[in-house]
C-alpha positions as CSV (number, residue, x, y, z in Angstrom):
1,X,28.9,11.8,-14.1
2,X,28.9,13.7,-17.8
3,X,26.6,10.6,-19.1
4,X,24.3,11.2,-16.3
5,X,24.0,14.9,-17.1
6,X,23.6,13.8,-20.5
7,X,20.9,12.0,-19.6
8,X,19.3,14.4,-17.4
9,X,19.1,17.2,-19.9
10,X,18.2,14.9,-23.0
11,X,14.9,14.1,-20.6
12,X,14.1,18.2,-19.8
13,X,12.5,18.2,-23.8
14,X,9.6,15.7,-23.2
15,X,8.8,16.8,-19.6
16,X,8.4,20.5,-20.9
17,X,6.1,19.2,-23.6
18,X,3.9,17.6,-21.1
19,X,3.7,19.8,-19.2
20,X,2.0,22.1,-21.7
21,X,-0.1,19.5,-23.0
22,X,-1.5,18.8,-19.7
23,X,-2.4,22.4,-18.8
24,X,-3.4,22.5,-23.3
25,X,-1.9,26.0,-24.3
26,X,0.3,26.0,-27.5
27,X,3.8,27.2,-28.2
28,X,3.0,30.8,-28.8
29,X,1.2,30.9,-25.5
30,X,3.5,29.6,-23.5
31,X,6.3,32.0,-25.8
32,X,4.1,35.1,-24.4
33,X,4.2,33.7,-21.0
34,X,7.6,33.3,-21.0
35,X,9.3,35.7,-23.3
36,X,11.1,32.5,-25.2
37,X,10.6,32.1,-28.6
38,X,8.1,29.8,-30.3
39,X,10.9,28.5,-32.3
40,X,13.4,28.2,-29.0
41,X,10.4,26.1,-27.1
42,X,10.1,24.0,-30.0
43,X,13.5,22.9,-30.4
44,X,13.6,22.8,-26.5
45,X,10.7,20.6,-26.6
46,X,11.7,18.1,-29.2
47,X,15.4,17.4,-27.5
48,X,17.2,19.8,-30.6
49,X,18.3,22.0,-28.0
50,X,19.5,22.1,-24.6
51,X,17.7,24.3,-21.7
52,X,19.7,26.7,-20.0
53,X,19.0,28.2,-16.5
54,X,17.3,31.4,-18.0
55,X,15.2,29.0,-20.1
56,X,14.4,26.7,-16.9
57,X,13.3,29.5,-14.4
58,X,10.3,31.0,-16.3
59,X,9.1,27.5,-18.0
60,X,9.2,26.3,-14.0
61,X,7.3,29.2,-12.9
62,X,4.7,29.4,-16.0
63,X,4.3,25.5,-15.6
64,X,4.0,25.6,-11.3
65,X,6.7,22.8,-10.9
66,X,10.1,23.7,-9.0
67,X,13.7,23.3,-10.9
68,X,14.1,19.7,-9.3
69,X,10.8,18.9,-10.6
70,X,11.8,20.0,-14.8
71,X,14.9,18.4,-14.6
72,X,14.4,15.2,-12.6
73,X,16.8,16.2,-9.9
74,X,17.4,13.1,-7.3
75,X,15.5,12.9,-4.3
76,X,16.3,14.7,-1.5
77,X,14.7,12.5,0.9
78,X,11.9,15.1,1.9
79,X,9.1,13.5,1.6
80,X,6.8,16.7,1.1
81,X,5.3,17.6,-2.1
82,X,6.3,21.4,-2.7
83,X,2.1,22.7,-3.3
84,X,2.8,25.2,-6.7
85,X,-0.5,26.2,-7.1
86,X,-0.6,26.9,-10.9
87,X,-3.1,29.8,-11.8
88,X,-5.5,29.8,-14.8
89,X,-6.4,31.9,-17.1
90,X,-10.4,31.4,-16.2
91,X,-9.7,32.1,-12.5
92,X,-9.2,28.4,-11.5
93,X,-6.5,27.2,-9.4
94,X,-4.8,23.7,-9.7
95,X,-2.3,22.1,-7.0
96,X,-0.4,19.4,-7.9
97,X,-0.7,16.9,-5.3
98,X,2.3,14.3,-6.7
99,X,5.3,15.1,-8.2
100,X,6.2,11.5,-9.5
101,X,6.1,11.0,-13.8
102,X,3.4,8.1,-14.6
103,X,1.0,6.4,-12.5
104,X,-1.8,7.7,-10.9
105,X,-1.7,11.9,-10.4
106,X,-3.6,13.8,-7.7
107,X,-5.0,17.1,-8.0
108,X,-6.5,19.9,-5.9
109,X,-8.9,22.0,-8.2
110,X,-10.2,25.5,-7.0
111,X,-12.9,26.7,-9.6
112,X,-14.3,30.1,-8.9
113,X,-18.3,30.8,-9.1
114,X,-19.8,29.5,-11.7
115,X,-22.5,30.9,-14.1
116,X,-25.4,28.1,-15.3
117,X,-25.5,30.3,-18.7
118,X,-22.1,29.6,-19.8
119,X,-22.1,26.6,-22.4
120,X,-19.9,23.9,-21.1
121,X,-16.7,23.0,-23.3
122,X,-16.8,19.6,-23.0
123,X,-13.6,17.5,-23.8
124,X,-12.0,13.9,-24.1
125,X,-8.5,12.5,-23.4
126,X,-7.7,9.0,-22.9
127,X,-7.5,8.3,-19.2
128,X,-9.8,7.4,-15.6
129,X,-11.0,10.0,-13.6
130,X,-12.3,9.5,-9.9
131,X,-13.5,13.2,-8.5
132,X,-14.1,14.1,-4.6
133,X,-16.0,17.2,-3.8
134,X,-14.0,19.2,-0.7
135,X,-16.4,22.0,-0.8
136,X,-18.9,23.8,-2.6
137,X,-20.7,22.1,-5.6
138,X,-19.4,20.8,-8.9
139,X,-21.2,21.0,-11.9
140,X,-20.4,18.2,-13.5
141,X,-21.2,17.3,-17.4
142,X,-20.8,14.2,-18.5
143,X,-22.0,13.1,-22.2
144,X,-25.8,13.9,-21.5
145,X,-25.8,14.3,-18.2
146,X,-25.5,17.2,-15.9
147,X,-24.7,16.5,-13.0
148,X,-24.7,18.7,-9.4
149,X,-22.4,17.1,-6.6
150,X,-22.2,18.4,-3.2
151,X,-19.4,18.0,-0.3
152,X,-18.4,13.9,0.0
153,X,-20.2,13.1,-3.2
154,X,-17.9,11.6,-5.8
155,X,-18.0,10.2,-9.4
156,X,-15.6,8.1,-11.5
157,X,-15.5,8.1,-15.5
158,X,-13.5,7.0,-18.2
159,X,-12.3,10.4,-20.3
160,X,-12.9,9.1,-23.1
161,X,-16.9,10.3,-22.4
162,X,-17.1,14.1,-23.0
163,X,-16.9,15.8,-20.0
164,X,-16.6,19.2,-18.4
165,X,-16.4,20.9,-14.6
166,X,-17.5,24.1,-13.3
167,X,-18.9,25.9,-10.4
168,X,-22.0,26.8,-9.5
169,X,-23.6,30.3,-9.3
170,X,-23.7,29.2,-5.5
171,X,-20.3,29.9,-5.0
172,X,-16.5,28.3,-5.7
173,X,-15.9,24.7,-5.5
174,X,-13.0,22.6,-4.2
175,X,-12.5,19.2,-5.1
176,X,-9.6,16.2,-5.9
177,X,-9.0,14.6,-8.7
178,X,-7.3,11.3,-9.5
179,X,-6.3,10.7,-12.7
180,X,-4.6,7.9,-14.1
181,X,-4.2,6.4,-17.4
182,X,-6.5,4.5,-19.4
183,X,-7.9,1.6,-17.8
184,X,-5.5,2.9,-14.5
185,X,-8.3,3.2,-12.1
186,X,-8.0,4.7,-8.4
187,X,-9.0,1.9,-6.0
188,X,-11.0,3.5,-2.7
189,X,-11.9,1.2,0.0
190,X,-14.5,2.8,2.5
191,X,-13.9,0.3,5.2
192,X,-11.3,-2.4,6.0
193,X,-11.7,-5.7,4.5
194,X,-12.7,-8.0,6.7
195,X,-10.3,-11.4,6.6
């Protein structure tokens, strides 16, 4: 029982640093969104310190994943994911759609109306993307291509390729996102195979 604890905790330090990597703020944003100390979330991070529950509650909240979720907690056999939407600081939205570590993630992505003069950021990570538009229309830069897609339209990329997503001036955009690792791709079938 005290080994599985052990065990438990000694995970907490790499799941919190994911978890900021993934939403890419540092340790002295996530301190002033938290009130911890960049030097606490550090040590936290790196395993050199153990979280406590006062420690756990705002890094869940800040990072849109339940207690269960931070620490691992066993399955309750609820098969629900818990929706956390997790609010940006550029007035997008992002739900988490699976709540298992590895493999392939799903995403909801809510981005608010978009203006065609701001100068896209565009980024690479290693990793697949597959994208679905729900509603709205995604602008959609891709290395030297600017893409517009509307409701049903998707695309698929490797990260690698620079990349950004916005909205349009038309309005907020919904969409999913799959993204796996590199060379994980999402496999959509559009009609049964035929035996």
């Amino acid at each position: 029982m005290e080994h599985d604890l052990d065990q438990t905790l000694d995970a907490v330090g790499p799941r919190l640093k994911r978890l900021r990597l993934r939403r890419e703020i540092t340790l002295a944003d996530l301190a002033a969104q938290t009130g911890i100390s960049t030097s606490t979330l550090s040590r936290l991070e790196s395993g050199l310190r153990r979280p406590t529950l006062e420690q756990l509650l705002p890094l869940a909240r800040v990072h849109g994943v339940t207690l269960d979720e931070l620490v691992d907690a066993p399955p309750t056999g609820d098969p629900r994911v818990n929706l956390r939407p997790v609010a940006c600081s550029d007035g997008s939205v992002i739900l988490p759609l699976t709540r298992r570590p590895g493999g392939i993630q799903a995403y909801k992505f809510v981005l608010p109306t978009g203006d065609d003069r701001q100068e896209p950021q565009l980024r690479t990570h290693e990793g697949y993307d597959w994208v679905y538009v729900l509603n709205g229309t995604l602008r959609l830069v891709l290395a030297e291509h600017d893409l517009r897609l509307k409701p049903g339209e998707a695309a698929e990329f490797d990260t690698r390729t620079p990349h950004w997503f916005g909205a349009t001036p038309a309005g907020p955009v919904e969409f999913l996102s799959l993204v796996g690792r590199q060379g994980e791709r999402a496999h959509v079938r559009a009609r049964p195979a035929v035996g």
